[in-house]
C-alpha positions in Angstrom: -35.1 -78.1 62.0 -37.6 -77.6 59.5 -40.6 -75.1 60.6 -44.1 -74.7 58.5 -44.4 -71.0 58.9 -47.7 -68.7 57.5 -49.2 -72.8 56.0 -45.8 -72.9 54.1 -42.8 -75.3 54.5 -39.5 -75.0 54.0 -37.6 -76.8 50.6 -34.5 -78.1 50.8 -32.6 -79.1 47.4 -31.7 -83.1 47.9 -28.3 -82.3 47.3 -28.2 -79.4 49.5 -27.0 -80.5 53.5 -28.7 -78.4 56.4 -27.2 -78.9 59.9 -29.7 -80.6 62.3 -29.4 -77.5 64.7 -30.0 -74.9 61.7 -33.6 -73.6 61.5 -35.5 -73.4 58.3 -38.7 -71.5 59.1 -41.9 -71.0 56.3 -40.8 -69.6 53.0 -37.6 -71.1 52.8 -35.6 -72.4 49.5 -32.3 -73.6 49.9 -30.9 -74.6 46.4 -28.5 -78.1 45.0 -25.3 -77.7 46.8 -25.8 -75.7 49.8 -24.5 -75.8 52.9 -26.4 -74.2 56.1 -24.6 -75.2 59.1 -25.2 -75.0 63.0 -27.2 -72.7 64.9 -28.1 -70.8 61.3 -31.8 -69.1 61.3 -33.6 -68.8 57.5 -36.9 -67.3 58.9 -39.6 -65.8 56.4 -41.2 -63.2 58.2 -43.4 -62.0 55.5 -41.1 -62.1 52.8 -39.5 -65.3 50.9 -35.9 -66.5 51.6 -33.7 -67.7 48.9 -30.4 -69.4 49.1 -29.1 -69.8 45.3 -26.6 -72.7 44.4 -23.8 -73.8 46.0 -24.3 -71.2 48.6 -23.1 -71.5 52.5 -24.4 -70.3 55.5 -21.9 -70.6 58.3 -22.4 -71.2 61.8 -25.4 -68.5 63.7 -26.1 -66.4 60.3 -29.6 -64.8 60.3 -31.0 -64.8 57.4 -34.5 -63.2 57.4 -37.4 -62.0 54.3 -39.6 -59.8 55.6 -42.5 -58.3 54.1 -41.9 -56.4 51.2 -38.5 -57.1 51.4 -37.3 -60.8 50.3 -34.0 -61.9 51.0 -32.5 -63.4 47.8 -28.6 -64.9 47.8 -27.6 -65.4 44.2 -25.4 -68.6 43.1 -21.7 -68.9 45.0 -22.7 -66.5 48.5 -20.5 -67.6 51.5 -22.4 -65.8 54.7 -20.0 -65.8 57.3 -20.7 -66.3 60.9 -23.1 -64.5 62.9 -23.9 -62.7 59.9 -27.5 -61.0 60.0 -28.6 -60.2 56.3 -32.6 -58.8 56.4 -34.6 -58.2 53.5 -31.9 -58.0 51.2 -30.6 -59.0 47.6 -27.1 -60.7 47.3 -25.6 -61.5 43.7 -23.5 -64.3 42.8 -20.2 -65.0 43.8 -20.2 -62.8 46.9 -18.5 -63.1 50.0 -20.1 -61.8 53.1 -17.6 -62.0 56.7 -18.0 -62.8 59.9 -20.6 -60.4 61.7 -21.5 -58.5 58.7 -24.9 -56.8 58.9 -27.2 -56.0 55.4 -30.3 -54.3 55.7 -33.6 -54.1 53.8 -33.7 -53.1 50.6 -29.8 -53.1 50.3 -28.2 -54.7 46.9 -24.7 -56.5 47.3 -23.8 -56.9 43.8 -22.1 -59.9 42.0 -18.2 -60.5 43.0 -18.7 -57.7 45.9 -17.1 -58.1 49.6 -18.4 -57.1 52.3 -15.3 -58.0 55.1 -15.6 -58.7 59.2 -18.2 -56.5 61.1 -19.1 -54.0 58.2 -22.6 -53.0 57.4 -24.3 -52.0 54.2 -27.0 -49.7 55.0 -30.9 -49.8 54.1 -31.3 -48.9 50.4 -27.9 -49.2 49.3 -26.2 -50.6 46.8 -22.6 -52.0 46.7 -21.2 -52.0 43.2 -20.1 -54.9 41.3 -16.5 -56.3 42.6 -16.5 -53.7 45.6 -15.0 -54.1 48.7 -16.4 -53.0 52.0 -13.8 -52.9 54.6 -13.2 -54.1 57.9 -16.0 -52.7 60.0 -17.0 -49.9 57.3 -20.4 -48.9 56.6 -21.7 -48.4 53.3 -24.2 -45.7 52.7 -26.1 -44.8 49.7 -26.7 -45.8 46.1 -23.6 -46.4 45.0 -22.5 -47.1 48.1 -20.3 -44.3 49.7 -17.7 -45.6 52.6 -17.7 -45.0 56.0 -15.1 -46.0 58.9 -17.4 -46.4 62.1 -16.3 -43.3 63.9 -17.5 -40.8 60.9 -20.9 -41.1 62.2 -21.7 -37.0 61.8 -20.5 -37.1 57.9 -22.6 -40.5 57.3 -25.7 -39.5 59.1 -27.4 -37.6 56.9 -26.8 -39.6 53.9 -28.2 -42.6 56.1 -31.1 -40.3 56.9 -32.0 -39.9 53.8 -32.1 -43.6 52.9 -35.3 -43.8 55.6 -34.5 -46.6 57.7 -38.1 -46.0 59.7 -40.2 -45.9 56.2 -37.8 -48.6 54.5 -38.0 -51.1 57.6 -41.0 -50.1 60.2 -43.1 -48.3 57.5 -43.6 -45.5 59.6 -42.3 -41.8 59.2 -39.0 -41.3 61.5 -41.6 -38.4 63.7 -43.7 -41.3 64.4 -41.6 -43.9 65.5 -41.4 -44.3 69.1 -40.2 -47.6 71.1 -43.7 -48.6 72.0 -44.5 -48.7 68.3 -41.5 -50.9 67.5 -42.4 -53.3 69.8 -46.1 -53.5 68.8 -45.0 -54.1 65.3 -42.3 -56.8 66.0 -44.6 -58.6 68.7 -47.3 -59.2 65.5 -44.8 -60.2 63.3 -43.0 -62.6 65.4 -46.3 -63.4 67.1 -47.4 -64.9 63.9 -45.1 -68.1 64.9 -47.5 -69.1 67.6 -49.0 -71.3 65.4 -46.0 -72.3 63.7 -45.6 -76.8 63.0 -42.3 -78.1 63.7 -41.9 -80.9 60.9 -38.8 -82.1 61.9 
């Protein structure tokens, strides 16, 4: 389904296929060669998407710009399923799992992978031909490795990175529940108006 989002539409590359069930929303390019299959969500949100060539998006991926933060795949990404990459930058030729999770302002550099369930932090950057293990979490610029339970020696690095600032713009003393849900009811409430084109 292709969605004008913000008075922009969508752009799919002719050579490019996009499942019928996928969703394409506003500031959307999809480059020659792609695949985007089933149940997929490209949503701009204040920020751009781009899908370089020849890249796949497997089944129920979220791929969402936001603003301030585009989300740019290079040439060669495979996005597994139920992947969720926001605001991000992807180089060519990486491979992203099933249920990975990248967040804003994170770089996942060219021939990098990022395997089943990881996560790669706000504001971090995972080096050139890295791996980030089965359910890891990268931290940091480089990126410094994490297995899930070492929350207490990750957390302040992760502090540091500013996930509040980097994805709410608001100072981590400020940020309360209420305010989160203010500021994703206007941005998501900006699809009221949104023109389903087919």
């Amino acid at each position: 389904m292709l969605i004008e989002h913000d008075g922009i539409r969508p752009v799919v590359h002719p050579t490019a296929y996009v499942a019928p069930t996928a969703v394409l929303s506003g500031d959307v390019r999809v480059g020659p060669g792609c695949r985007v299959l089933f149940g997929a969500v490209l949503t701009a949100d204040g920020g751009a998407v781009r899908v370089g060539a020849n890249g796949v998006v497997m089944e129920n991926a979220v791929l969402r710009g936001r603003s301030g933060h585009p989300l740019t795949l290079g040439e060669n990404v495979l996005v597994g399923p139920h992947a969720h990459l926001n605001g991000a930058t992807v180089d060519d030729d990486v491979f992203l799992a099933t249920g990975v999770s990248v967040f804003p302002g994170a770089r996942v550099e060219s021939g990098a992978e990022v395997r089943i369930n990881a996560v790669v932090h706000v504001n971090t950057r995972v080096p050139a031909g890295a791996t980030v293990p089965i359910g890891w979490i990268a931290v940091g610029d480089p990126a410094e490795l994490f297995p899930a339970g070492a929350h207490d020696e990750y957390w302040p690095k992760l502090k540091a990175l500013d996930f509040p600032g980097t994805v709410f713009d608001v100072a981590r003393e400020e940020l309360t529940m209420g305010r989160v849900a203010a500021i994703y009811g206007e941005v998501f409430g900006r699809h009221t108006d949104d023109v389903v084109l087919e």
